[in-house]
C-alpha positions as protocol buffer text, in pm:
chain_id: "A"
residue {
  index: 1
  type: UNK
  ca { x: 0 y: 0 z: 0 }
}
residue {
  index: 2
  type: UNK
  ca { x: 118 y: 375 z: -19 }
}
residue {
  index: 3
  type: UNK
  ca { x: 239 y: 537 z: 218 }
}
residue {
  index: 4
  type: UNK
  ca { x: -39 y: 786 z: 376 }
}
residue {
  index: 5
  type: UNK
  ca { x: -25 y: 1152 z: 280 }
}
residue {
  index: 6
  type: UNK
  ca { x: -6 y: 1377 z: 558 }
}
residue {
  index: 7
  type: UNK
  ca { x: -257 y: 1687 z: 592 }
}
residue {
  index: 8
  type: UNK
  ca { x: -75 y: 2018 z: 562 }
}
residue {
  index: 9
  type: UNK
  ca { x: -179 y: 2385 z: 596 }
}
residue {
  index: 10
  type: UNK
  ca { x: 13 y: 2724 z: 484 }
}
residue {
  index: 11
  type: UNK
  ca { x: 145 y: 2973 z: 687 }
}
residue {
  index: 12
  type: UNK
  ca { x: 132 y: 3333 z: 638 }
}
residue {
  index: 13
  type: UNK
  ca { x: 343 y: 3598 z: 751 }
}
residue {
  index: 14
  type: UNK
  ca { x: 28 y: 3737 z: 907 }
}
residue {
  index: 15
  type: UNK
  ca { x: -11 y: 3373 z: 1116 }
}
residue {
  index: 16
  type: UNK
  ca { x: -343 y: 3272 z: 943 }
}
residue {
  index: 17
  type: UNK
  ca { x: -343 y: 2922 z: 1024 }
}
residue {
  index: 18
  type: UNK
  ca { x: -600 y: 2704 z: 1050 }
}
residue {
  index: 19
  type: UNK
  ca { x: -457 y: 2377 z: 1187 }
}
residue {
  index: 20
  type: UNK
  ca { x: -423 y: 2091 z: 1013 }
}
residue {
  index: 21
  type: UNK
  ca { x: -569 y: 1773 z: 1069 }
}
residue {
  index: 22
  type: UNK
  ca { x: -354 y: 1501 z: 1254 }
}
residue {
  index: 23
  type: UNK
  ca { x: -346 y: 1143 z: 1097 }
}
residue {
  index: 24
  type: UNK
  ca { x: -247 y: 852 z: 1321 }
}
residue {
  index: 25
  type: UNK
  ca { x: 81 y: 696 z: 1287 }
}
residue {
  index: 26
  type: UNK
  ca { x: 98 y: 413 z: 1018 }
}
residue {
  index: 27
  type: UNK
  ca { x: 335 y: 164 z: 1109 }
}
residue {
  index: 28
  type: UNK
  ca { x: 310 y: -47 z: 860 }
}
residue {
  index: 29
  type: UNK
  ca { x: 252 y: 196 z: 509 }
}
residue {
  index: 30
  type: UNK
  ca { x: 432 y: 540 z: 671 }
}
residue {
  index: 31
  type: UNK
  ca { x: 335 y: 849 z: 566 }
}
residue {
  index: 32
  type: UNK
  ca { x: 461 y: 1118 z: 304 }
}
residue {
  index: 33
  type: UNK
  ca { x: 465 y: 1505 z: 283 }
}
residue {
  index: 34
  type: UNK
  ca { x: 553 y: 1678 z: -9 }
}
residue {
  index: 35
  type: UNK
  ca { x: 918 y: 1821 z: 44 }
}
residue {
  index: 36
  type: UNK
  ca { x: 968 y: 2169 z: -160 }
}
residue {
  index: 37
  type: UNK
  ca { x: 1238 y: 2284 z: 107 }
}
residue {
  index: 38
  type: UNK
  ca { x: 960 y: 2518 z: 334 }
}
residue {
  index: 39
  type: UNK
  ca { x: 774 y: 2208 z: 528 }
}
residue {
  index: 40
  type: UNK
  ca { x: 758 y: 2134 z: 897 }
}
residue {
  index: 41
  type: UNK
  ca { x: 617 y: 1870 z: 1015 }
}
residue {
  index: 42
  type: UNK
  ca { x: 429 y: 1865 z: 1332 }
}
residue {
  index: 43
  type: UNK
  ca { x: 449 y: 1517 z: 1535 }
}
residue {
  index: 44
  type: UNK
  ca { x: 255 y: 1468 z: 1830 }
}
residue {
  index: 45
  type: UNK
  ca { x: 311 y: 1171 z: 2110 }
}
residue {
  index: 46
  type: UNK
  ca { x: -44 y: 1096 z: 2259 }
}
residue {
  index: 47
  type: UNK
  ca { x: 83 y: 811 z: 2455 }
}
residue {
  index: 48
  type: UNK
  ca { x: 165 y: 928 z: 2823 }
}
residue {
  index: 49
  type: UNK
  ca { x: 316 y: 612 z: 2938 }
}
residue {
  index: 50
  type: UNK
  ca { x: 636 y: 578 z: 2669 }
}
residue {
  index: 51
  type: UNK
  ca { x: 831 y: 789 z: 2433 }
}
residue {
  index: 52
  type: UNK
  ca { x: 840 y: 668 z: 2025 }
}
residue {
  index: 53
  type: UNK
  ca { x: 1065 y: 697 z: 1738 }
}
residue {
  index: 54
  type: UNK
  ca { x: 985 y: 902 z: 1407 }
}
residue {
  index: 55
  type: UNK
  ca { x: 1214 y: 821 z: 1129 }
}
residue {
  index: 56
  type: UNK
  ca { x: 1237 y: 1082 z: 835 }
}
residue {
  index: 57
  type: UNK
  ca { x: 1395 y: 842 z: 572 }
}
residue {
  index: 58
  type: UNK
  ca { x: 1691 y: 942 z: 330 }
}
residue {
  index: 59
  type: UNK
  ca { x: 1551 y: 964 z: -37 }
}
residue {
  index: 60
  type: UNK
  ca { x: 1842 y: 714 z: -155 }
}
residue {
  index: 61
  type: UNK
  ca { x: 2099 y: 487 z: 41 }
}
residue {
  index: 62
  type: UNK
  ca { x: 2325 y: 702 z: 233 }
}
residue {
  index: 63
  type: UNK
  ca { x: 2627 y: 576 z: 443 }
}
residue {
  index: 64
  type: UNK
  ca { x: 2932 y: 685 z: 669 }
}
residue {
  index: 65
  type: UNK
  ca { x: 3251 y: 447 z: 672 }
}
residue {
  index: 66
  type: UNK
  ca { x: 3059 y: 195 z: 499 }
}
residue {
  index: 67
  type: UNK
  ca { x: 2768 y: 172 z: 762 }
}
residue {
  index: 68
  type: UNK
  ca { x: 2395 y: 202 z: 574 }
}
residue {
  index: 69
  type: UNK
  ca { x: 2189 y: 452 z: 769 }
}
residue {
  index: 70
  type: UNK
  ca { x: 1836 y: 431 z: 710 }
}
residue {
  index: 71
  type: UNK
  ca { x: 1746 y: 805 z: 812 }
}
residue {
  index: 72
  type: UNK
  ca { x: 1711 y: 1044 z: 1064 }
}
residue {
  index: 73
  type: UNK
  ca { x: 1550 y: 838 z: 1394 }
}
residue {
  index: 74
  type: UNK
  ca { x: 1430 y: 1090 z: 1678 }
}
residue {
  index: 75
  type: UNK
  ca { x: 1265 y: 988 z: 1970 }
}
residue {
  index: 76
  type: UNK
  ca { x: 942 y: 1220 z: 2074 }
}
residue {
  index: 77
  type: UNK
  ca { x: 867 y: 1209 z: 2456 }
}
residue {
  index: 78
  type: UNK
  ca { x: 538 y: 1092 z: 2573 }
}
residue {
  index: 79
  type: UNK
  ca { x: 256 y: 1306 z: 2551 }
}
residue {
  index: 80
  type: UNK
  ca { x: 494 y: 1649 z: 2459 }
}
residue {
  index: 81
  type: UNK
  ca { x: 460 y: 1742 z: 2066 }
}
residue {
  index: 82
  type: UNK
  ca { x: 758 y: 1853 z: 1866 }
}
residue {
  index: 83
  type: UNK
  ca { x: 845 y: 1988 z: 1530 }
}
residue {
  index: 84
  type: UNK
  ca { x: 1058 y: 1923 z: 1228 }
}
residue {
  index: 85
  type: UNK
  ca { x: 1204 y: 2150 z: 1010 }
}
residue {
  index: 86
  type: UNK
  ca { x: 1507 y: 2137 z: 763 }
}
residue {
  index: 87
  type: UNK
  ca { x: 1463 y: 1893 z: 503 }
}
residue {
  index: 88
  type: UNK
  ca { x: 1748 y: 1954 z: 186 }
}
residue {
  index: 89
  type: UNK
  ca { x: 1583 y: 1809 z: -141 }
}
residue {
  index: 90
  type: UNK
  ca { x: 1959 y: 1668 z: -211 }
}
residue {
  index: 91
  type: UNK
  ca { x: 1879 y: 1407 z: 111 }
}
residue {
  index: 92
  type: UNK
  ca { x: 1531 y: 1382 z: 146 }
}
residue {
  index: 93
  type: UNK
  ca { x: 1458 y: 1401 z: -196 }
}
residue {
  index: 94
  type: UNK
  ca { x: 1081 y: 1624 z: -298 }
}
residue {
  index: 95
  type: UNK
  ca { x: 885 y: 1385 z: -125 }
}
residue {
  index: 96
  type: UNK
  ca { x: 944 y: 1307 z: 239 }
}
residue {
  index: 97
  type: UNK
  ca { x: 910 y: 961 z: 343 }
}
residue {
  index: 98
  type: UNK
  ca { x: 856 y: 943 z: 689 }
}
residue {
  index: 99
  type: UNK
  ca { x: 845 y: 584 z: 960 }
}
residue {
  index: 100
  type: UNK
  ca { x: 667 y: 555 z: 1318 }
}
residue {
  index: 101
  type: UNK
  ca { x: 699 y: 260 z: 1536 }
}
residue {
  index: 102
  type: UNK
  ca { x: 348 y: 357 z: 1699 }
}
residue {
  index: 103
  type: UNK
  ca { x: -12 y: 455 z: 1612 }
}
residue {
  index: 104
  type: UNK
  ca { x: 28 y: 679 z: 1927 }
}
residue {
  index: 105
  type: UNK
  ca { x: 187 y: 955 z: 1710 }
}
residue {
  index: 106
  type: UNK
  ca { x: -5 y: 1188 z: 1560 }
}
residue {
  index: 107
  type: UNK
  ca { x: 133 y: 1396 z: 1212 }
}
residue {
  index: 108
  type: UNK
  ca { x: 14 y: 1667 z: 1035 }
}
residue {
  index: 109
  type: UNK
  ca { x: 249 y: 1938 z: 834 }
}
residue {
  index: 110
  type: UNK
  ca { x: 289 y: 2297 z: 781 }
}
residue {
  index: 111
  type: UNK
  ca { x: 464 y: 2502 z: 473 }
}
residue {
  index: 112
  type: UNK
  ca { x: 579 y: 2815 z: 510 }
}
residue {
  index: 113
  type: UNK
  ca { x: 460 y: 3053 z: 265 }
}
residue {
  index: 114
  type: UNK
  ca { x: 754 y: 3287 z: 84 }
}
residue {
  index: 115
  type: UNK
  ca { x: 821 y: 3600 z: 277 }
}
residue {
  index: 116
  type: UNK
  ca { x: 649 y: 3890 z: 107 }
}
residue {
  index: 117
  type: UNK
  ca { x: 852 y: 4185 z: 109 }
}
């Protein structure tokens, strides 16, 4: 199956933002956000008895000293929310492909409108 796209809003300079909605984690299909270099992703640990992993996976096989690495793995504490920013096409490639280990996190993402000047 494909992985699940995640719900995304736009922000403004002038902070009109209307949430987006958050899709439980999908441990076995993951999910994807488009990746055009302004995205944040927004992951939120409703579990208040253990901390999970979110892995933002590397768009092709990357490795250091001959060891594969898989992607980026960071652990989100229970129920505390946290947010991801910083995604260079050139790793992630224009479509992020993110992992969960537990339904108990919650995504949704953001992109950040151009500054107007």
């Amino acid at each position: 199956m494909a992985a699940t796209p995640l719900p995304w809003t736009t922000v403004d300079r002038n902070a009109n933002i209307t949430p987006a909605a958050e899709v439980n984690g999908d441990t076995v299909n993951g999910h994807s956000a488009v990746n055009d270099g302004a995205v944040e992703i927004i992951v939120r640990n409703a579990d208040g008895a253990a901390a999970h992993n979110v892995t933002f996976n590397y768009a092709a096989a990357t490795s250091v000293d001959g060891t594969a690495l898989a992607g980026r793995v960071v652990s989100v504490p229970l129920s505390s929310t946290r947010k991801f920013y910083g995604f260079p096409q050139s790793t992630y490639g224009t479509t992020l492909s993110i992992s969960v280990d537990s339904t108990q996190l919650k995504l949704s993402a953001e992109h950040k409108s151009p500054a107007v000047n």
